[in-house]
Phi, psi and omega in degrees: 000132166317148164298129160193213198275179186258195204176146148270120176247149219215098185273115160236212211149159161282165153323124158097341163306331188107022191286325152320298202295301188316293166334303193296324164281341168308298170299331167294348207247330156265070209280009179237007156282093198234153185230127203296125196270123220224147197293126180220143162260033157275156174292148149343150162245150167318131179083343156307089190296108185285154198078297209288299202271321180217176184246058172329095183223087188007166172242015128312308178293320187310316171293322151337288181308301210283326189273022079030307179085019122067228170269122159321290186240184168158155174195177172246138184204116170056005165126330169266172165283151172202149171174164215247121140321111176299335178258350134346291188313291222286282184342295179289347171307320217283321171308355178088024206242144172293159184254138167226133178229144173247096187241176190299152185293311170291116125187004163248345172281310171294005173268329190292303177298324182273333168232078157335306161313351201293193169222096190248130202243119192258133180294145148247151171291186160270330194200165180296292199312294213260336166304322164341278179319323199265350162297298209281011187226028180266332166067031158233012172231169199271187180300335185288321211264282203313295190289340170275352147310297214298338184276345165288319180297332186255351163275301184310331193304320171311337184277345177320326202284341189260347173274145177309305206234144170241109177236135162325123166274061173282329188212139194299275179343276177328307194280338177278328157308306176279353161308293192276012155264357178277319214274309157335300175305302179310284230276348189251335150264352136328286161317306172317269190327316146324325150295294166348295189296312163328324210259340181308152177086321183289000000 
C-alpha cells in the first residue's frame, strides 16, 4: 500500500457477497492494512479461532462493552451480536497501521456517522441468480434460513447508495485489485491533502 495518512476501511455487503474472501486477499495483499478483529455472541464454528477470526463473548459482556460507549458500530444479525472495539481501531491508527472492517451493511453506516473519513466500500454481486447460488452452497442452513437470508440480503443491497465506493465482486483477482486502488487513492490523497493543511499559512 502507498504512503499517506492510515484510514479506517469498511468492506461490506449482503450476506452471500463474498466479503470474508475478499477482506482476507486484501490483506494478504497490504502489508500496511490490519484487521480489526470483531467482538461477536454467536458460538464458535468449527475452525473458528477466538482473537483470530472473532472475539467470542456472552452477550452480557457484549452489552457491558457497548453501554459502556465502547463499541465504534454494533448490530444484530440473525439473532446474534457484533461489533468493533473502539480502543482496537485507535490502537492499530496509533501504530501507524490502516484499519480494515469487515462488517454488516448497518455497521458501516454507523462507523461512517461515527468517523466520518472512514472509506466505506460496498461489495455487490454480479447478479441476484448468483448471490442465490453463493447462499445456498455455504450447504449449512436450512430453506427457511436461506430465504430469510436471501430477503435480507436484497434489502441490504438497497444501502449502497450510502457507501463512498461500490464494486462488483465477479471475479476475486479484479475485485481485490480495484479494492486496493481504492484503499492507495483514499490514503494518498489524504495525506497529501494533510500535507497541504500543515502547510497553510507558513
Amino acid at each position: 500500500m502507498a504512503e499517506g495518512e492510515v484510514l479506517i476501511v469498511v468492506i461490506s455487503g449482503p450476506s452471500g457477497v463474498g466479503k470474508s474472501t475478499v477482506a482476507e486477499t486484501v490483506l494478504e495483499k497490504a502489508p500496511g492494512l490490519v484487521r480489526s478483529v470483531s467482538l461477536t455472541t454467536r458460538n464458535p464454528r468449527p475452525g473458528d479461532v477466538d482473537g483470530e477470526d472473532y472475539h467470542f463473548v456472552s452477550p452480557e459482556e457484549f452489552a457491558a462493552r457497548r453501554d459502556e460507549g465502547g463499541l465504534l458500530e454494533w448490530a444484530e444479525v440473525h439473532g446474534n451480536l457484533y461489533g468493533t472495539e473502539v480502543k482496537q481501531v485507535e490502537r492499530q491508527l496509533a501504530g501507524g497501521r490502516s484499519v480494515l472492517l469487515e462488517i454488516d451493511v448497518q455497521g458501516g453506516r454507523s462507523v461512517k456517522t461515527a468517523r466520518p473519513g472512514a472509506v466505506l466500500i460496498f461489495l455487490l454481486p454480479p447478479s441476484d441468480e448468483i448471490l442465490e447460488t453463493r447462499l445456498r452452497g455455504r450447504g449449512t442452513d436450512d430453506e427457511d434460513v436461506i430465504l430469510k437470508r436471501l430477503a435480507n440480503a436484497r434489502r441490504e443491497l438497497e444501502s449502497a447508495e450510502c457507501y463512498d465506493y461500490r464494486v462488483v465482486n465477479d471475479e476475486l483477482d479484479r475485485c481485490v485489485s480495484e479494492v486496493l486502488g481504492i484503499i492507495r487513492v483514499e490514503s494518498m490523497r489524504r495525506g497529501t491533502d494533510g500535507a497541504k493543511r500543515g502547510t497553510e499559512g507558513v
